[in-house]
C-alpha positions, 0 to 999 in steps of 0.5 A, spaced: 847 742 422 850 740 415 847 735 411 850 728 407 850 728 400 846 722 396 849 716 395 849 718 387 851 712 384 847 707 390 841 711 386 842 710 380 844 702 380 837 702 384 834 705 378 838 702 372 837 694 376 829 696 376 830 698 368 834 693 367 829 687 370 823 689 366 820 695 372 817 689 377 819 693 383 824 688 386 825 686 393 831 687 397 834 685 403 831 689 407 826 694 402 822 694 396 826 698 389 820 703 391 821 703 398 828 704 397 828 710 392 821 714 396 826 713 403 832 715 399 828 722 397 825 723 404 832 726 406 833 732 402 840 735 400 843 740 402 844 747 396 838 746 393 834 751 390 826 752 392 824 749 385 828 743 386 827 742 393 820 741 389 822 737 384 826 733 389 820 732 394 815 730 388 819 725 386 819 722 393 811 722 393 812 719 386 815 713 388 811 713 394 804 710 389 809 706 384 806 699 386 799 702 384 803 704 377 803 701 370 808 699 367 809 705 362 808 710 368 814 706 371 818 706 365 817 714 364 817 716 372 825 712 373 827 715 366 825 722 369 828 720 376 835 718 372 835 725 368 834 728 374 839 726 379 845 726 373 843 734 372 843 735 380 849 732 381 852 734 375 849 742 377 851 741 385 859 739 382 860 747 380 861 751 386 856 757 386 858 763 385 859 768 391 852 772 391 852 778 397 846 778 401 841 782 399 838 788 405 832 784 408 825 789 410 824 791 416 816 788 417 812 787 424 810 781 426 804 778 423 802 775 430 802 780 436 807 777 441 810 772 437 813 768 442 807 765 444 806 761 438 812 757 441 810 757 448 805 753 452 802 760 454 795 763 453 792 761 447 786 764 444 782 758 440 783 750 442 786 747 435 779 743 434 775 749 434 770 750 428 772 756 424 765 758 425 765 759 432 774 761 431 771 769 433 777 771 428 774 767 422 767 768 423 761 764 419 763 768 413 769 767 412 769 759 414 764 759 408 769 760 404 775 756 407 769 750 408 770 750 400 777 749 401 775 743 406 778 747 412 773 747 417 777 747 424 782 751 427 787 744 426 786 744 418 788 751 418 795 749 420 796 743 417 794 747 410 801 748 407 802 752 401 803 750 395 809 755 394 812 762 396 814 769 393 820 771 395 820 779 397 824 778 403 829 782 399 830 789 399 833 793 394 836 798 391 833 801 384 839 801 379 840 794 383 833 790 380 834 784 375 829 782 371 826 775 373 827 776 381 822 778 386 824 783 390 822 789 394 824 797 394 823 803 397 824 810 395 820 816 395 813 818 391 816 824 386 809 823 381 804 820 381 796 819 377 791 815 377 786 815 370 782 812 366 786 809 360 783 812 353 783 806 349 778 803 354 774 807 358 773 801 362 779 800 364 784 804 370 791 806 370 795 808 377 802 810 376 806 812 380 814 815 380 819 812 386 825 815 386 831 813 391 839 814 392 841 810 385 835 812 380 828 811 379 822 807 376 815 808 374 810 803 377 803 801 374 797 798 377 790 796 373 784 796 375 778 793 371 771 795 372 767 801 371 767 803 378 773 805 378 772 810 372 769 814 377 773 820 378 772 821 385 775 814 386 781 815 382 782 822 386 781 818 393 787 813 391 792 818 388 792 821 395 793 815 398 800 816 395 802 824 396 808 827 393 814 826 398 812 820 401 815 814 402 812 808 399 815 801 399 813 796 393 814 788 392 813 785 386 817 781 380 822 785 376 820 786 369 822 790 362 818 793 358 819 798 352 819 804 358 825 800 361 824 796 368 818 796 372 815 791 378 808 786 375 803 789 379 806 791 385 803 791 392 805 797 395 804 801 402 806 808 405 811 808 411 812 813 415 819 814 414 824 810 410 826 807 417 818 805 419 816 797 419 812 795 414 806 792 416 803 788 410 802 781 410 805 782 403 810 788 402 817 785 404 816 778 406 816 770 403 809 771 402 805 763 402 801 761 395 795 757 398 791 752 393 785 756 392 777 754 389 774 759 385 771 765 389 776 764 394 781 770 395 787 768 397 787 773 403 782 771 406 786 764 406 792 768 409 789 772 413 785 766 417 792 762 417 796 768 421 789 768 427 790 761 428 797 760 428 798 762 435 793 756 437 799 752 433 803 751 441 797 746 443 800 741 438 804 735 441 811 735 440 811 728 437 819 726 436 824 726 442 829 732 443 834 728 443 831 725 435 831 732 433 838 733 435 841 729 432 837 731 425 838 738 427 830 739 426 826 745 428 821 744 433 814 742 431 811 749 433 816 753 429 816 749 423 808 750 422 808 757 424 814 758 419 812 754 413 806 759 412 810 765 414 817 765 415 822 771 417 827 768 411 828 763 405 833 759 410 828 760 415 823 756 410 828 751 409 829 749 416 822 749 417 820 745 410 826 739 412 823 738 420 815 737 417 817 732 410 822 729 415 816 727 419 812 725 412 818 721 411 818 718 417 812 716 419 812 712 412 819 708 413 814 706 420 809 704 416 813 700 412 817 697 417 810 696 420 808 693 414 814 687 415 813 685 420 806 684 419 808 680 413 813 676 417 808 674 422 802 672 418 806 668 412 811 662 412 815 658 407 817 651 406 824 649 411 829 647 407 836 643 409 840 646 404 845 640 404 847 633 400 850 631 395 848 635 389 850 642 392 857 638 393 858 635 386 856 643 384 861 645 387 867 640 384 864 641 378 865 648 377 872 651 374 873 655 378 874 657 387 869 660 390 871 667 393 870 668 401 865 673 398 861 669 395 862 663 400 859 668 405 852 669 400 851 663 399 852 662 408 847 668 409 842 664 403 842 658 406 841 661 413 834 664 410 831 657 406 833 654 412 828 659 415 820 659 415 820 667 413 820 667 407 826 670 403 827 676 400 834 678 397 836 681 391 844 677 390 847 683 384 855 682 382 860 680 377 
């Protein structure tokens, strides 16, 4: 389903008013400036990259905390906003260029029976669970997630990552571009592991892969004393024999020896048809927000044991809701917001849980007026007599119907015990 394009210009009038009158968050008819802006960025347009997606979604919980603000940081945070939206717009005007679609690795699903997680089927944990008693955690590991402030089965699923690697993309070697993140495949034509002369406490893996279109050399490092040891460096090289068919993700970098990956994560296949079974190699890989001395695979790991446990949440928005929104169900958001097949995947996922996010907020401030309207009162005035009769005949000028119909709703609203709110803009 296809998604609106903002109202550009209703934007930056919003934020151009809020300068202009000094940044006092001003009332509307129906919603504070901040209110408006933070609802407004709840619904993320559509070709938009991973990165101002980002962008988008934090400004929207900028303006969430804007009456808790001061008057520099609001000052800074609409400037940055008006900067911002005049770049994307200006950028999302030029057509993109048509890019082929890269070849997508073959990998196995990280969760047996994938199906499950989005059906109401056998279960292996309830979602309250304590991690130490989640038998795929165990007490050792939930020691390192409690540092995390994990502690049940349910946080795991509710610990979004921070961000995604991209190496759902597999390539040819003479097709590599520096700054991407990729993964080949290719054929092991050489390959040593040794210690590096300059420093004895240092080892260095290289290995020599080969495919149809070229070849490129790989290097790994390892730091440590132990592995200086030359029957472990024996041991890793014949992990990667000569003729074996080896996959390796990792960032597309040039050094003076030409283009190679950042210390790339590599596994031997069967064949080159064989699936990749990493939770790495070729896949969106999550970035988790980490403490020290918490391994970012135990994170990752422990987040794929409780995924099945994700077809327990309660689906909370109506079919008919999500339909009209073109959203995802609740279950298949959060098992692909931590390991999507794809990048498109990850954004159907992203867009169904920051429009929960946002969703829930436009209830709280609903909520919020009508408590307002409940609890305060104003002053009931007869907005009649001769005064506002004299105004009229005095003025050199007829009043439009337009106006006429503001200065109708306005009376309405003083003859009213609520309170009004309304911000009257115009020529």
């Amino acid at each position: 389903m296809a998604r609106e394009s903002p109202d550009w210009v209703r934007l930056q009038k919003a934020l151009s008013v809020e300068a202009e009158r000094g940044f006092t968050d001003l009332v509307g008819n129906y919603y504070r400036f901040s209110e408006f802006i933070c609802l407004s960025f709840g619904k993320t347009p559509g070709n938009l990259n991973s990165i101002q997606q980002r962008q988008w979604h934090t400004f929207a919980t900028d303006f969430a905390l804007y009456p808790q603000m001061s008057f520099s940081e609001r000052q800074h945070l609409v400037a940055e906003t008006r900067r911002f939206l005049q770049q994307l717009q200006q950028g999302l005007e030029v057509e993109d260029n048509y890019v082929p679609q890269a070849k997508i690795p073959r990998t196995k699903p990280l969760v047996e029976k994938q199906a499950s997680v989005f059906s109401q089927g056998r279960v292996k944990a309830e979602v309250d669970l304590p991690l130490k008693d989640f038998a795929a955690v165990g007490i050792k590991k939930s020691q390192y997630l409690a540092r995390l402030g994990l502690y049940k089965v349910r946080d795991l699923l509710y610990y979004y990552p921070r961000d995604h690697i991209d190496y759902a993309r597999q390539v040819k070697i003479s097709n590599l571009v520096v700054g991407e993140t990729v993964t080949i495949m290719g054929t092991v034509k050489r390959c040593s592991c040794f210690t590096s002369p300059r420093n004895k406490k240092l080892t260095i893996f290289e290995i020599l892969l080969k495919d149809v279109t070229g070849q490129i050399k790989l290097s790994r490092f390892f730091a440590g004393t132990r592995y200086s040891n030359r029957g472990w460096q024996e041991r890793f090289k014949r992990q990667y024999p000569v003729g074996s068919v080896v996959a390796a993700s990792g960032l597309v970098k040039k050094n003076k020896y030409g283009v190679t990956l950042e210390n790339p994560e590599l596994e031997v296949l069967e064949s080159q048809a064989d699936s990749i079974d990493s939770i790495k190699i070729g896949r969106v890989l999550p970035v988790y927000p980490l403490a020290e001395g918490v391994p970012a695979d135990v994170v990752r790991k422990a987040v794929i044991t409780a995924l099945p446990c994700a077809s327990q949440l309660k689906e909370p928005l109506p079919v008919v809701l999500r339909q009209q929104y073109g959203l995802v169900k609740l279950t298949e958001a959060i098992a692909n917001i931590h390991f999507p097949a794809d990048s498109d995947i990850l954004t159907h996922a992203r867009r169904r849980l920051v429009f929960d996010e946002f969703f829930y907020l436009q209830l709280g401030f609903l909520q919020r007026r009508q408590q307002q309207q409940q609890t305060e009162s104003s002053a009931v005035l007869a907005p009649t007599g001769k005064l506002i009769e004299q105004f009229y005949q005095v003025l050199p000028f007829e009043l439009t119907k337009a106006q006429k119909r503001v200065i109708s709703d306005i009376f309405q609203d003083l003859a009213s015990d609520t309170p009004m709110n309304r911000l009257v803009q115009g020529d």
